[in-house]
Residue frames as qw, qx, qy, qz and C-alpha x, y, z in Angstrom:
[[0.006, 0.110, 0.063, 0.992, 39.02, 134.41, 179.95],
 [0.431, -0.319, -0.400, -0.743, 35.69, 133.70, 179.85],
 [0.671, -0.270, -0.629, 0.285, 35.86, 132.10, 183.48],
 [0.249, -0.168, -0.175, 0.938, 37.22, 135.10, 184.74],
 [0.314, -0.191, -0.383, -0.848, 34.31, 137.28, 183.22],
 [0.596, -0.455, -0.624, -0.218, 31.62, 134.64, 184.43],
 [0.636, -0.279, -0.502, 0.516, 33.29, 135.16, 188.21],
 [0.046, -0.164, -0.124, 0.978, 33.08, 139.18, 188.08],
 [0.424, -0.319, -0.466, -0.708, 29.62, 138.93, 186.87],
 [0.685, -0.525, -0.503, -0.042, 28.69, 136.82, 190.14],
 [0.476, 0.083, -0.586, 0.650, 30.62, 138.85, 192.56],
 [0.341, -0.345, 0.249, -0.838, 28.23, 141.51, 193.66],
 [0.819, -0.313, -0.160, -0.454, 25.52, 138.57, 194.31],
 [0.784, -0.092, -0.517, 0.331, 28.42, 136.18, 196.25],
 [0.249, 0.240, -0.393, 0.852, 29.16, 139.26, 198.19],
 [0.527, -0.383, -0.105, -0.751, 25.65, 139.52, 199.33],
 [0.736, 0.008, -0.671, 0.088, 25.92, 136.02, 200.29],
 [0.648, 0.013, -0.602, 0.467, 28.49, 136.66, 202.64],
 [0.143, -0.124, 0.424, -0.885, 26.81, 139.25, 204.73],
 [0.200, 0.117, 0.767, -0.598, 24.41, 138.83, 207.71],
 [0.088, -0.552, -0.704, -0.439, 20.65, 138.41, 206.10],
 [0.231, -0.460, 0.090, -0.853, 18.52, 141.71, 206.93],
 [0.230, -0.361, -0.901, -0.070, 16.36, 140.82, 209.91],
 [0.108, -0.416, -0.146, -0.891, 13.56, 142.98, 211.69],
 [0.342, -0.449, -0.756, 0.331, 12.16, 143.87, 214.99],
 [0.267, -0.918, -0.135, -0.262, 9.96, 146.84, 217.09],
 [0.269, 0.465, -0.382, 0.752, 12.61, 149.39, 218.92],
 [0.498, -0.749, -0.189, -0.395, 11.95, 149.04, 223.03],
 [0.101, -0.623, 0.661, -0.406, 13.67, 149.62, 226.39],
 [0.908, -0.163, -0.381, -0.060, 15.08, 147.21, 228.10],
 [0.483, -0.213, -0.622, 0.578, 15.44, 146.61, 232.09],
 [0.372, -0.780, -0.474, 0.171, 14.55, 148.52, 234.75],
 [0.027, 0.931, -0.154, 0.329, 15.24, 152.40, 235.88],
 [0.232, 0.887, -0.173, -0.360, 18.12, 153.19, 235.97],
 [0.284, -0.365, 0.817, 0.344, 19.66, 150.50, 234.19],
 [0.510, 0.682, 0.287, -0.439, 17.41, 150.90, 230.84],
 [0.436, -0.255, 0.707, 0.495, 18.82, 149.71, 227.87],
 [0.547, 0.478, -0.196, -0.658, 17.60, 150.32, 224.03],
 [0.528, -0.047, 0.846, -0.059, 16.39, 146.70, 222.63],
 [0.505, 0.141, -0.477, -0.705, 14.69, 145.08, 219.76],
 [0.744, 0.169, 0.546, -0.345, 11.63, 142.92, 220.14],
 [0.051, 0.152, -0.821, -0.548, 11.89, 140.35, 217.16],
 [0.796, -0.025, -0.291, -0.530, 8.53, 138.91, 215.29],
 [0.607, -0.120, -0.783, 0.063, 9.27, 135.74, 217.44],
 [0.643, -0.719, -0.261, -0.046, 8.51, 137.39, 220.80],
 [0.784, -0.195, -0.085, 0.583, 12.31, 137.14, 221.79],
 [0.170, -0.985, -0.023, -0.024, 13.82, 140.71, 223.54],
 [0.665, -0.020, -0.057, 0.744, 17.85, 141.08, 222.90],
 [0.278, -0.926, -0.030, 0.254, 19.34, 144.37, 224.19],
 [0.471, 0.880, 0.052, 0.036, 21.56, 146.58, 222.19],
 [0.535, -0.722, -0.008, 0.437, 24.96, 146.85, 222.63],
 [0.424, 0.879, -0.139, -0.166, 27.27, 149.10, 221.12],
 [0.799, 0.354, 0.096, 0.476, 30.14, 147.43, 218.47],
 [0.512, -0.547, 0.160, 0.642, 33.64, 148.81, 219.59],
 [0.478, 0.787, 0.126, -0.370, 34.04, 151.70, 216.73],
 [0.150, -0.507, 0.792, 0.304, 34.60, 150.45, 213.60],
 [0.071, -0.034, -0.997, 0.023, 32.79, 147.43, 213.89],
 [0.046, -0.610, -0.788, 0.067, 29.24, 148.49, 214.02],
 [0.180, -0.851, -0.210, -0.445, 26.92, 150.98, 215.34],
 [0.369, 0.125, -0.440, 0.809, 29.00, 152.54, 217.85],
 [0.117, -0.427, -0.673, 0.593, 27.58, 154.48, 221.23],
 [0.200, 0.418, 0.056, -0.885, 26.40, 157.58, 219.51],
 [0.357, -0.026, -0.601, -0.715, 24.65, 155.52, 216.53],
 [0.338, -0.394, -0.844, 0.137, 22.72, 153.80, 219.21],
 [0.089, -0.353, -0.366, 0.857, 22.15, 156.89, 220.48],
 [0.169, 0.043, -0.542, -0.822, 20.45, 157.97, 217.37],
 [0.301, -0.180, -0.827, -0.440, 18.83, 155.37, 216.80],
 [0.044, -0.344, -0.736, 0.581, 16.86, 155.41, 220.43],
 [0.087, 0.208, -0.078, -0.971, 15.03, 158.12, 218.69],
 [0.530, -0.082, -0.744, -0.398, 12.82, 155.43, 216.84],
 [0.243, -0.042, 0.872, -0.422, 12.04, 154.20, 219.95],
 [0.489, 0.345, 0.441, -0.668, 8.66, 152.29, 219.53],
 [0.538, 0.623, -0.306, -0.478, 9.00, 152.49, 215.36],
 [0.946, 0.148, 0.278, 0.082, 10.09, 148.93, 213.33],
 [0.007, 0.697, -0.683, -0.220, 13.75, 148.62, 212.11],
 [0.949, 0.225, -0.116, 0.186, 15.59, 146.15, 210.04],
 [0.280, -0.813, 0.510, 0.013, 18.99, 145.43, 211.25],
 [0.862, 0.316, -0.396, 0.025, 21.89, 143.14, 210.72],
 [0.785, -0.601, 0.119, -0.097, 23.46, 141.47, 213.40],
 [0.462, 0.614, -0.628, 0.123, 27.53, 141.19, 213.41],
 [0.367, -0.015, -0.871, 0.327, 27.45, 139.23, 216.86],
 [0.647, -0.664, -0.207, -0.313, 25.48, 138.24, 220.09],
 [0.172, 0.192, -0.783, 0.567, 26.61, 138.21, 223.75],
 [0.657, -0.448, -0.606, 0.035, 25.29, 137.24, 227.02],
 [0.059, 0.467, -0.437, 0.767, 24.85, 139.88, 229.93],
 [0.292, -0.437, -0.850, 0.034, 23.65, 138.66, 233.28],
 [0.109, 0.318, 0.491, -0.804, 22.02, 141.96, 233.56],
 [0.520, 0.449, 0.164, -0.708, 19.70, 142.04, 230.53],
 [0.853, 0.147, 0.477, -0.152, 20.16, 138.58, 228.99],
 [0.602, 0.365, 0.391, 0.592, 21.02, 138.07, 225.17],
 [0.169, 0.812, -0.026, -0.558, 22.34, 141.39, 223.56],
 [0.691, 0.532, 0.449, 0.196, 23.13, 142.08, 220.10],
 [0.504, -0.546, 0.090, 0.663, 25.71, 143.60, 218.06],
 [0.650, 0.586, 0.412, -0.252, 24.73, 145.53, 215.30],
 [0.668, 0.084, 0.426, 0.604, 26.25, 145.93, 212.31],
 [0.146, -0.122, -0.216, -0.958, 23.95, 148.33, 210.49],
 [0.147, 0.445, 0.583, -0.663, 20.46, 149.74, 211.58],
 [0.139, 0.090, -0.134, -0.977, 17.68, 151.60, 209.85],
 [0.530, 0.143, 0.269, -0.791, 13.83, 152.03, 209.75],
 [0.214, 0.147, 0.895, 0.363, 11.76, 149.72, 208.26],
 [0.386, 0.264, 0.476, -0.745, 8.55, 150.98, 206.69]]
């Protein structure tokens, strides 16, 4: 009993665990006209491009849409996957999105 108890006390903090750790970059286009693309500049230097997470599964086209709005503005975000496009390099899939101030 008292196993059980100990194991529902630690779930909320093992469930943190198991999701993505927050991380945090500056909102900025990426590529060229007319194949512009909403990106995030990370605190290492390193530019991944946005893509939108099939719905369900992320930020979908219209929360990217949103979010463009920030352009310019610092966000924390959590990453659910990465791909490889060979028009605008590493992108990123997000999970969840929002300001950082």
């Amino acid at each position: 009993m008292r196993r059980a108890l100990w194991l529902l006390a630690l779930l909320p903090s093992l469930l943190a665990m198991a999701s993505p750790p927050w991380e945090r970059g500056v909102l900025v286009e990426v590529g060229a006209y007319p194949l512009v693309k909403l990106g995030i500049e990370r605190s290492d230097g390193e530019v991944l491009a946005i893509r939108a997470a099939e719905p369900g599964k992320g930020l979908d086209r219209a929360a990217v849409k949103t979010l463009r709005r920030q352009l310019g503005q610092r966000v924390r975000y959590r990453a659910a996957a990465y791909a490889s496009s060979p028009v605008y390099g590493r992108e990123v899939i997000l999970s969840q999105a929002e300001s950082d101030r």
